[in-house]
N, C-alpha and C positions, 0 to 999 in steps of 0.2 A: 366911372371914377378911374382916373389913370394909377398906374401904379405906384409912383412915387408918393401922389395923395397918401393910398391907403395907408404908406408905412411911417408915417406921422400921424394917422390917427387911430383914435382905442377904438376898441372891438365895438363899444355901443355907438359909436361916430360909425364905422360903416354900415352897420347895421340899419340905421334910423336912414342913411343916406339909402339902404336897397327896399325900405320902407317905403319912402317918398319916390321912389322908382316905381315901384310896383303900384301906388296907387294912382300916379299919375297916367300909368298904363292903362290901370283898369277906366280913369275917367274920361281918357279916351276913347275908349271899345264900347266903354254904356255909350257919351255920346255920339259915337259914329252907327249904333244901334236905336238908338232913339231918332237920329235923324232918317234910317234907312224904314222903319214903322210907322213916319209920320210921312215919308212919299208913297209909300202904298197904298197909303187911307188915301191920299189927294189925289194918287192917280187911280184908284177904285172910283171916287166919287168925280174924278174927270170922264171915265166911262158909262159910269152907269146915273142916268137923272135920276132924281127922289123920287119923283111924279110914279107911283101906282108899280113902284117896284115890287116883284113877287117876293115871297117869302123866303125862298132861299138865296136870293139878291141880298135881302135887309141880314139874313143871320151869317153871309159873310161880311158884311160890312160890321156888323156887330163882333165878329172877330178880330177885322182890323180894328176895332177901335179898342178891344181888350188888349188886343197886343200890343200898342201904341202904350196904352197905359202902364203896361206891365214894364216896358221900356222906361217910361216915364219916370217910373217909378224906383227904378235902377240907377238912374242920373242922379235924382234927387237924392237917394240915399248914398251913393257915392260921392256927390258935391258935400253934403253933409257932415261924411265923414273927413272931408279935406276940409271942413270950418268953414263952408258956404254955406249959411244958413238960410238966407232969401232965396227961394224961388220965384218971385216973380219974375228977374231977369230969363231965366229959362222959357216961360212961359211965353213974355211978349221978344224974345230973339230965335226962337223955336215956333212961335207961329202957334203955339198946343191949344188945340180946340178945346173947350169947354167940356165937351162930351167927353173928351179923352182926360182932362183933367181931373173929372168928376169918379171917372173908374182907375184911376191912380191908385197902385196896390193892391185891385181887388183880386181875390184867386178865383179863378173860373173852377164851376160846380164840380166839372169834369175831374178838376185834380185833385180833386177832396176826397175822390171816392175811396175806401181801401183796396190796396194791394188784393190780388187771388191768386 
């Protein structure tokens, strides 16, 4: 906001404008993070076929698709809080797998555990 703006408006007028800044920022940064979660899953599974993958192939995959969600999951609730309540647009303009749809928000075990 240029300076002349501010000194025409009241304190809750800049306010709301550093408001609408700062979430616009944040819905930025989720989705340039939701998009950088969902080429790592696509280029995980560009290198690695499904067919008779070891175990520890499948549980890094199962982490990119935790982390994909967890991103996902970041968008949505930040679209949300800017008054975008539909996400299907997300889903079919983001390409979000199903798999990754389905673990949207969920907390991996690991971070549950307590503090020592």
């Amino acid at each position: 906001m240029s300076r002349d703006l501010r000194l025409h408006r009241t304190p809750v007028d800049v306010l709301n404008y550093e408001i609408v800044q700062e979430q616009a920022s944040a819905f930025g940064r989720m989705g340039r993070a939701l998009e950088q979660a969902l080429a790592k899953l696509r280029e995980f599974d560009a290198s690695h076929p499904p067919s008779d993958a070891p175990a520890s192939t499948r549980q890094a995959r199962r982490a990119l698709v935790m982390e994909a969600g967890h991103a996902l999951w970041m968008f949505v609730v930040q679209r949300e809080a800017c008054g975008m309540r539909d996400s299907r647009p997300v889903m079919r303009d983001y390409k979000v797998p199903g798999e990754v749809q389905r673990c949207m928000g969920l907390v991996p075990a690991t971070s549950m555990r307590p503090a020592k």
